[in-house]
C-alpha positions in Angstrom: 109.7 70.9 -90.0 111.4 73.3 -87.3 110.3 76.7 -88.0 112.5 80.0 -87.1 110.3 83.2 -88.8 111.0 87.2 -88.1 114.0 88.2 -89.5 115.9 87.8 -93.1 119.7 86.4 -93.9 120.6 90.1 -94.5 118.7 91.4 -90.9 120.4 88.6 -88.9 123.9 89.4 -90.9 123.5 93.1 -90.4 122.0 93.4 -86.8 124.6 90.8 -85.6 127.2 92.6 -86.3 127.1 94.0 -82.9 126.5 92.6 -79.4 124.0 95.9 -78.7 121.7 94.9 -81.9 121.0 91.4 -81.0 117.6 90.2 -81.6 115.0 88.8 -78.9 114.1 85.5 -79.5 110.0 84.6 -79.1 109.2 81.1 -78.0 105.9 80.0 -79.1 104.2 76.7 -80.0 101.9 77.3 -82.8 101.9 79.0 -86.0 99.3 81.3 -85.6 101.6 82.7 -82.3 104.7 83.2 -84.6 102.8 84.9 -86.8 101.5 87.4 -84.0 104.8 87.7 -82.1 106.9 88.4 -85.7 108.2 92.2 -85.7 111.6 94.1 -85.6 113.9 93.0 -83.3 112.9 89.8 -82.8 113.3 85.8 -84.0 110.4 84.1 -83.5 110.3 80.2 -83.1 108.2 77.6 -82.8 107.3 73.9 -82.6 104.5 71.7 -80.9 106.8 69.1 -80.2 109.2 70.1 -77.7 112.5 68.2 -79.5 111.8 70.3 -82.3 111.4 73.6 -80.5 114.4 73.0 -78.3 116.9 72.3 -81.8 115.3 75.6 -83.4 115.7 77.6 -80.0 119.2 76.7 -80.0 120.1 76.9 -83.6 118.7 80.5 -82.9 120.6 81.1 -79.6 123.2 80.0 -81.5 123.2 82.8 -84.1 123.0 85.1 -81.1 120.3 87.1 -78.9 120.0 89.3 -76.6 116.9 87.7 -74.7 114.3 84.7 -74.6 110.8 85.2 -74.3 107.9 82.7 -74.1 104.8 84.0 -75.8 101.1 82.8 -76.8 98.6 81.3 -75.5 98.4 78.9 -72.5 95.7 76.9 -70.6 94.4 78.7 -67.4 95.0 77.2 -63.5 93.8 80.2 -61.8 89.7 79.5 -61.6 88.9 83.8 -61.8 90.9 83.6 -64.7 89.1 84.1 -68.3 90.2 83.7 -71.7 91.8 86.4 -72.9 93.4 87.3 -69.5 97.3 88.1 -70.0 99.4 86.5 -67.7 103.1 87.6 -67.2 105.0 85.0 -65.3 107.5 85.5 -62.4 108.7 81.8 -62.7 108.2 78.9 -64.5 107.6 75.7 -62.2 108.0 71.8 -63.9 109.2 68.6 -62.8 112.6 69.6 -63.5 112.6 72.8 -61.0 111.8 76.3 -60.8 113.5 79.0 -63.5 112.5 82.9 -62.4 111.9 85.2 -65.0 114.1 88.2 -65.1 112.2 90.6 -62.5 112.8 94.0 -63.9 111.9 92.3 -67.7 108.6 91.4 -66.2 108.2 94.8 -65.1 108.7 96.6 -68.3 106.5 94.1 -70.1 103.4 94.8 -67.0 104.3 98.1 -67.6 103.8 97.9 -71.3 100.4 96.2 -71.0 98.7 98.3 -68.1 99.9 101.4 -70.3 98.0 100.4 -73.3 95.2 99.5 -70.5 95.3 95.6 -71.0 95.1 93.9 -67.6 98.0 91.3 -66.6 98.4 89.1 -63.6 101.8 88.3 -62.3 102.5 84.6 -60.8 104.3 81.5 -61.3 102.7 79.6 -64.8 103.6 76.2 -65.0 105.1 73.4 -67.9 103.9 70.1 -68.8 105.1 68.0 -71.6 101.3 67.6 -73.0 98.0 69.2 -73.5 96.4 69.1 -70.1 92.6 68.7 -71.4 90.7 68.1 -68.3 89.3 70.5 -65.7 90.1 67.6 -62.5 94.1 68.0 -64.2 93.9 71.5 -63.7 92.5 72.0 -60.6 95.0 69.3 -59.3 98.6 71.1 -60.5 96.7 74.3 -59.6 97.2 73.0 -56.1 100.2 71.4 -56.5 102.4 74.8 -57.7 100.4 77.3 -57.3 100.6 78.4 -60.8 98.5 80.9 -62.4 98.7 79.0 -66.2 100.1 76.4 -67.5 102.0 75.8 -71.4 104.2 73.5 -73.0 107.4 76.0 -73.9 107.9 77.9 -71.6 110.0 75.5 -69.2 112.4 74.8 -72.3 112.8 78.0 -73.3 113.8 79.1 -69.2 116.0 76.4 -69.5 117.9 77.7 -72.5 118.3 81.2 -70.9 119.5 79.5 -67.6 122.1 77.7 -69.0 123.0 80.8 -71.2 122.7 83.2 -68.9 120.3 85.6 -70.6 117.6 87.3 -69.5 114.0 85.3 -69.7 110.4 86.7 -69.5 107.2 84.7 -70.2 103.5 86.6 -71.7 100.9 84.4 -71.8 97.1 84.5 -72.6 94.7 82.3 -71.5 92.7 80.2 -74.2 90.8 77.2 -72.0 89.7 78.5 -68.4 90.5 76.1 -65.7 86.7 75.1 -65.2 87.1 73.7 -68.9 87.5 70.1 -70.3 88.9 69.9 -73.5 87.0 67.9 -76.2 90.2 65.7 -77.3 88.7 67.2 -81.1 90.7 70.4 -79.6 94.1 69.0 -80.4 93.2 66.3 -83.1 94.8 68.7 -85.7 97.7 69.7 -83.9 100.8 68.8 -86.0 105.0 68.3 -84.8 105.5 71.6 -86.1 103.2 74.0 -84.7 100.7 74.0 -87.3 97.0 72.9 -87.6 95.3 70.0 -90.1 91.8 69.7 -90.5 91.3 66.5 -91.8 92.0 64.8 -88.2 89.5 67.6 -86.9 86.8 66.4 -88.9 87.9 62.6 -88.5 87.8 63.1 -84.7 84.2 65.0 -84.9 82.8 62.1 -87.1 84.0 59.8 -84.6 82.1 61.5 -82.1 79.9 64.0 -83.3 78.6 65.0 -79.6 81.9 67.4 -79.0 80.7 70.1 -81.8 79.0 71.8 -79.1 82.6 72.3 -76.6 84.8 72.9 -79.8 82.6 76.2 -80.7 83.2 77.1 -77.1 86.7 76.3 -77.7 87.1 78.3 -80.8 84.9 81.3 -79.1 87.6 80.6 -76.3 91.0 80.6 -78.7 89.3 84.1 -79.9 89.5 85.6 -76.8 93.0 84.7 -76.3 93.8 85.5 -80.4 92.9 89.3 -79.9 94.8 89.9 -76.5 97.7 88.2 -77.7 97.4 90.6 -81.0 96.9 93.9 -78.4 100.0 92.6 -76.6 102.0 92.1 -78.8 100.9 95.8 -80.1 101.4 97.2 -77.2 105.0 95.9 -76.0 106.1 96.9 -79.3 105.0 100.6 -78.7 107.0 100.5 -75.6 109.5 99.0 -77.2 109.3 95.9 -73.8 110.9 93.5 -75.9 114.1 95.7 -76.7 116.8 94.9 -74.3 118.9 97.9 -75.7 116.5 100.5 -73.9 116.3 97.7 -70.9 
C-alpha cells in the first residue's frame, strides 16, 4: 500500500488554493518516520520499496508543493559518527549521479538544529537501492563517495526535485554506526510499504537465535536515532525550516 499522511482533503483543497501556501513534501521510508515528520505544512510520504515511494512522491508532487525534503533515519559512513547524530546533507551521490541540496535550505535547517542546540554535520550522504548491513560495505562506499550516511530515499526524492525544479534538502539521523554489521533479523520485518511485521522477526531469531544479542544493540541503536529525529523535527518546526514562505 503507498502511503501519503499529514494533511486532510479539506487542508490540501484549501492551502492549494494558492501557489504561496503550498505544502512541503517529507520523504521517508518507514512508518514510524511519517509519523515523526507529520505537522502543518507538510505531506509526508513513505514506502520501503522505492517503486512505491517514487508513485506516492509523484502523485503528491502532482497535487503541488512548494519543496522536497528527505527525512529519517539513515545508516552511518562517517566512522566518528554515533547514532543519534543528525546529518544535513549538501548532496546526494548514487550510481545515477550527484543531486545538490538547495544550499541556503540546508542552512536554515543547520540553523534550526544548532538553535535548539542539537549538533548536525554537513556532507554529501549517499543512496543505495538496499539495506547496506555490513560494516566492510560501509567502510568501502565510505571511500568510494565520501559520504557522510547513506539511505534508500533520498536519491529518488533529489531526483523528483531535479526534474521539477524545486528546491531539495535532506535531514538524516544516524541509526547503525559504520563500525556495525547488521544482524539480517534487523530488516526481517521490513514490509513494501514502510511498515514493520513481527512474525518474520521472530522466524528469523528462531532460525538463528545467536543474533538476539546485535538486535538489542540495534533497537538501543534505532533509540538513539528515534529521539533526535523527534527533537528535529521539534525544532525545525519552531523555526519554521521547513516553510518555504519565510525562506
Amino acid at each position: 500500500m503507498v502511503r501519503s499522511t499529514g494533511r486532510s482533503a479539506d487542508a490540501d483543497a484549501g492551502s492549494r488554493s494558492g501557489s504561496g501556501d503550498l505544502p512541503v513534501i517529507v520523504v521517508t521510508g518507514m512508518a514510524f518516520e511519517a509519523r515523526i515528520a507529520r505537522g502543518e505544512g507538510v505531506e509526508v510520504v513513505y514506502a520501503a520499496r522505492a517503486d512505491l515511494l517514487e508513485r506516492a512522491l509523484s502523485a503528491a508532487v502532482a497535487r503541488g508543493c512548494s519543496g522536497i525534503v528527505s527525512f529519517g533515519t539513515a545508516g552511518g559512513l562517517a566512522p566518528d559518527l554515533k547514532p543519534g547524530a543528525l546529518v544535513i546533507a549538501d548532496a546526494v551521490v548514487s550510481p545515477f549521479g550527484r543531486v545538490p541540496t538547495d544550499a541556503a535550505w540546508a542552512n536554515r535547517l543547520a540553523a534550526a538544529l544548532g538553535t535548539a542546540r542539537l549538533g548536525s554535520r554537513r556532507g554529501p550522504m549517499a543512496a543505495v537501492a538496499a539495506p547496506l548491513m555490513s560494516a566492510d560495505d560501509k567502510r568501502a562506499l565510505h571511500r568510494s563517495t565520501g559520504a557522510l550516511a547513506v539511505d534508500m530515499e533520498s536519491h529518488l526524492a533529489g531526483a523528483v526535485a531535479a526534474a521539477r525544479g524545486l528546491p531539495f534538502a535532506v535531514c538524516r539521523a544516524i541509526v547503525d554506526p559504520a563500525w556495525r554489521t547488521l544482524p539480517s533479523a534487523a530488516t526481517a520485518g521490513l514490509r513494501d510499504d514502510g511498515s514493520t511485521a513481527l512474525a518474520p522477526i521472530l522466524r528469523e531469531l528462531l532460525r538463528q537465535p545467536s543474533q538476539i544479542g546485535a538486535l538489542i544493540q540495534v533497537a538501543i541503536d534505532a533509540r538513539a536515532a528515534r529521539v533526535s529525529l523527534v527533537q528535529a523535527r521539534h525544532a525545525l518546526g519552531a523555526a519554521r525550516a521547513l516553510d518555504m514562505r519565510v525562506a
